[in-house]
N, C-alpha and C positions, 0 to 999 in steps of 0.2 A: 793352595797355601804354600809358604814358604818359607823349609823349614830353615833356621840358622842352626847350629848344634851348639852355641853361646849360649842361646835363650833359652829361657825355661827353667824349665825343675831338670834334678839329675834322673836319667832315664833311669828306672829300677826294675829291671825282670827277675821276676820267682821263679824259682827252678825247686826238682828237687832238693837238692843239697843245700837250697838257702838262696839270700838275695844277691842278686850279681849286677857289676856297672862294669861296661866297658870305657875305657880312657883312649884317646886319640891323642901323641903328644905328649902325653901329661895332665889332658883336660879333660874331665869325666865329659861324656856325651849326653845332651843333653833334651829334654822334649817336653814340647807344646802342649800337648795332647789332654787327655784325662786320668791315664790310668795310676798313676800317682795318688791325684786324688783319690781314687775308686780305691787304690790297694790302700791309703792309709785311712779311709772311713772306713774297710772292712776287718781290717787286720790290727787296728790298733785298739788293747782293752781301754775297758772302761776306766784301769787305775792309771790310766799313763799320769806319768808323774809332770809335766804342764799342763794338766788340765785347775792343776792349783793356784795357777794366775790368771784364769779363766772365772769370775763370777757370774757369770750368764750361764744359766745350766742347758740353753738351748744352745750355746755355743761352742761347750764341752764334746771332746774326741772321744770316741770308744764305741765299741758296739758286740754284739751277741754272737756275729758269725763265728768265729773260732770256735765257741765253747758249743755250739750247735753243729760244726764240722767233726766234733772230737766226741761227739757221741755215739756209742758201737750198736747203737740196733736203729738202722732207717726203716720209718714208717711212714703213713701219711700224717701224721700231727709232726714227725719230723721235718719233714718236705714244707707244711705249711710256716713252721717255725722256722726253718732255713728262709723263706722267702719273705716273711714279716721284718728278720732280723736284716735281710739286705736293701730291704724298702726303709725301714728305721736309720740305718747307716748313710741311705745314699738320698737322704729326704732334700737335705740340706743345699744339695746339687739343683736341685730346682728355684729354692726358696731364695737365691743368694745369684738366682739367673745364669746360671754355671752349664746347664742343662736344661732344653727345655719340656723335654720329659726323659721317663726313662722307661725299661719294660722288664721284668725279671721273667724267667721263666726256673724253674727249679725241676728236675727230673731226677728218679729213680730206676737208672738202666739197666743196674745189677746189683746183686744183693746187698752190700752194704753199702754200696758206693752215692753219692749226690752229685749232682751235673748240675751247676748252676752257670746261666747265660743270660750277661747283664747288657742289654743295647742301650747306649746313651744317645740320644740326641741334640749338640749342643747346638745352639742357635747361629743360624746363616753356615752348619757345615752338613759335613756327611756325616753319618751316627757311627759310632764305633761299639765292636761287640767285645766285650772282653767274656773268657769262659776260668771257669773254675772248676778242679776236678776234686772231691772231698779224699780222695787218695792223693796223699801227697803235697794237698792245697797248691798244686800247679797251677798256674792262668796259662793259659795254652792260648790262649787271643791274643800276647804278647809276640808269642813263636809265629802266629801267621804273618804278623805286618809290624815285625819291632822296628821300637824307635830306629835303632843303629842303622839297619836298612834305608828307610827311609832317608839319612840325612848321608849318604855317602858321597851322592856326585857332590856336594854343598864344599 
């Protein structure tokens, strides 16, 4: 594929300290990809305030992860409920031919922490793995293969 850094959405990587975009120029850098998508069906509540020119309650933004990330004792009904709520979130991505599947895996590798690894599959490419760490709510699949990278020789 071929990336332009014109097209697209504006690349958004999560970091600790918050959301960051780098500009080249003057023009935010920009990307193809999915993880836009992905971060804003995971990360945006259910009260987002467009969701009020939305009548269609299946077409309505928002979702459970955060308030399932910000919970202090992980268990296994945690883990299963972290992984209900990003199946919930990212349903949409299939329904809409966006993705033609997807796969979560949710882990508990240390005591309070959740590891969740979301592979997308979108149709006629290569799957992309995006990861989330409940410390932090970092995506650390951003940091292996970001957009900005990607579109430098362009």
């Amino acid at each position: 594929m071929i990336y332009n850094r014109y097209a697209g959405d504006i690349a958004v990587k999560i970091t600790e300290s918050g959301a960051k975009m780098k500009f080249i120029n003057g023009e935010p850098v920009k990307d193809q990809g999915l993880e836009n998508a992905v971060l804003i069906s995971l990360f945006t509540r259910h009260e987002y305030w467009g969701n009020i020119l939305e009548f269609e309650q299946s077409k309505k933004i928002g979702s459970k992860v955060e308030k399932q990330a910000l919970e202090p004792i992980v268990n296994l009904q945690s883990v299963n409920d972290m992984t209900d709520a990003i199946d919930k979130a990212l349903a949409w991505m299939t329904e809409s031919k966006l993705a033609q599947s997807y796969d979560i895996e949710v882990l508990n590798p240390s005591s309070n922490n959740i590891k969740a690894s979301i592979k997308i599959y979108p149709p006629g490419r290569d799957s992309q793995t995006l990861l989330f760490l409940k410390n932090g709510l970092n995506w650390i699949g951003q940091a292996v293969n970001p957009a900005n990278e990607r579109m430098k020789n362009i």
